[in-house]
C-alpha positions as CSV (number, residue, x, y, z in Angstrom):
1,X,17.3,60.9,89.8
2,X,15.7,60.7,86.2
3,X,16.6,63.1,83.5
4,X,13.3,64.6,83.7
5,X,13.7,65.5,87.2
6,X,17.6,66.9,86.3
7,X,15.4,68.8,83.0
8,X,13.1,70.6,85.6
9,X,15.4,71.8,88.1
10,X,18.1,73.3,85.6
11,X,15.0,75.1,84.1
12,X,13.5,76.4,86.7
13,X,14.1,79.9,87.3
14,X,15.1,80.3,90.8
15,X,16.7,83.5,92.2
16,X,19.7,82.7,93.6
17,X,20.3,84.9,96.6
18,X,23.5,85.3,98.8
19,X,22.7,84.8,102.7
20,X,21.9,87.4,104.6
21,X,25.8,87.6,106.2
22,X,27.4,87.7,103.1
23,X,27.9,91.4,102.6
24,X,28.6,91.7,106.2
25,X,31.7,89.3,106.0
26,X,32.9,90.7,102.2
27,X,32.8,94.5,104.1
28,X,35.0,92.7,107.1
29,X,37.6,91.3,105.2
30,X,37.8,94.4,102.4
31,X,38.6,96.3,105.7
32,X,41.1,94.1,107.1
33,X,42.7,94.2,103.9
34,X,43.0,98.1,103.7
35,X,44.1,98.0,107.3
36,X,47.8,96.5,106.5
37,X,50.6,99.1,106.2
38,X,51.9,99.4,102.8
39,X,56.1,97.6,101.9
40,X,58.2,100.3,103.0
41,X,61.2,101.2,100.3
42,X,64.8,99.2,101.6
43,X,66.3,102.4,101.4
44,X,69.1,100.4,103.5
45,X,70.0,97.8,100.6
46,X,69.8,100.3,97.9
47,X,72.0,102.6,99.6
48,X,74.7,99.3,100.9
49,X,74.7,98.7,96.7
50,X,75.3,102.1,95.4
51,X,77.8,102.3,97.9
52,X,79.1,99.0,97.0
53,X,79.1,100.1,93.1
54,X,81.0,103.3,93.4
55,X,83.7,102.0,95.4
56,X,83.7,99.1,93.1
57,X,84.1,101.5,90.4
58,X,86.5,103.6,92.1
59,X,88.6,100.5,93.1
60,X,88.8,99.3,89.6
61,X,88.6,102.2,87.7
62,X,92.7,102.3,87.1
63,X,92.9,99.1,86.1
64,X,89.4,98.3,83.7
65,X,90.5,99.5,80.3
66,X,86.7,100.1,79.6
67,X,86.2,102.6,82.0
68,X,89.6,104.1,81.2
69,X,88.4,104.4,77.2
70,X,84.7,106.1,78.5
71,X,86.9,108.4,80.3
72,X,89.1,108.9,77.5
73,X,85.9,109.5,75.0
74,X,84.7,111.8,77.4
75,X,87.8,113.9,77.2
76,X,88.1,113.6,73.5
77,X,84.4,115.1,73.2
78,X,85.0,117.5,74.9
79,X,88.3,118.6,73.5
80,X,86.8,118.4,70.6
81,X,83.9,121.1,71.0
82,X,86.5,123.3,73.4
83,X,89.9,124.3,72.6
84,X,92.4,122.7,75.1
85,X,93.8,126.8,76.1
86,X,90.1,126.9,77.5
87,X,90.8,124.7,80.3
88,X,88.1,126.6,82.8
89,X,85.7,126.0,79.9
90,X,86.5,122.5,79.2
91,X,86.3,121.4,83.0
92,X,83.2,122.6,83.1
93,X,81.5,121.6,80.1
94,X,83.6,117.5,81.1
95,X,81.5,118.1,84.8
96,X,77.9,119.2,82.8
97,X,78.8,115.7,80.6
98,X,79.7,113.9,83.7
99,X,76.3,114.8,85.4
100,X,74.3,114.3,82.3
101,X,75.4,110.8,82.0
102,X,75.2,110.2,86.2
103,X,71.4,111.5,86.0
104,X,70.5,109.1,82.9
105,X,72.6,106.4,84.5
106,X,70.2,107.0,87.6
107,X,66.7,107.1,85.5
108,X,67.9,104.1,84.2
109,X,68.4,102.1,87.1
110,X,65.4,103.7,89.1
111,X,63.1,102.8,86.0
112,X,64.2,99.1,85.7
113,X,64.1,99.0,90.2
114,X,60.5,100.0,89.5
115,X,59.6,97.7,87.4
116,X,58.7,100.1,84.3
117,X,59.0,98.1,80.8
118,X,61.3,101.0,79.2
């Protein structure tokens, strides 16, 4: 092949056109591809963890010294906004900090299992 030849066919305008089964086949397998179920949720491992966690936590919760001092903070907060004679008041205010930090301990956790960047 010369490069005059090469010269006219990469300057020729020709329409390039798909065949005629093209669109036929794309539509087939865009089909088959939103016919497969989506990945369920392992409700099953997530649950066997958390399990696993809190009676981890609950095992060594008398002996880990961090988890005695968080529990200790906790109680010195507390006392600290409620007189210790208030004791129905302090118990409940310790339970509203308990579930405070559960529920941003959870949004955590189902943030990063989701994938989100903060």
């Amino acid at each position: 092949m010369k490069p005059e030849d090469l010269e006219r066919i990469l300057f020729t305008e020709k329409q390039i056109e798909p065949s005629p089964t093209f669109c036929g086949d794309v539509m087939v397998h865009v089909q088959a591809e939103a016919s497969y179920k989506p990945i369920p949720f392992p409700w099953i491992p997530f649950a066997a963890i958390i399990l696993v966690l809190a009676i981890l936590v609950l095992w060594l919760y008398p002996a880990d010294s961090v988890l005695r001092a968080a529990n200790v903070l906790v109680y010195t907060t507390v006392n600290w906004f409620i007189a210790p004679s208030d004791i129905a008041l302090r118990n409940v205010l310790l339970a509203a900090f308990e579930s405070l930090a559960l529920t941003l301990l959870l949004v955590w956790f189902s943030l990063r299992l989701a994938g989100a960047n903060r």
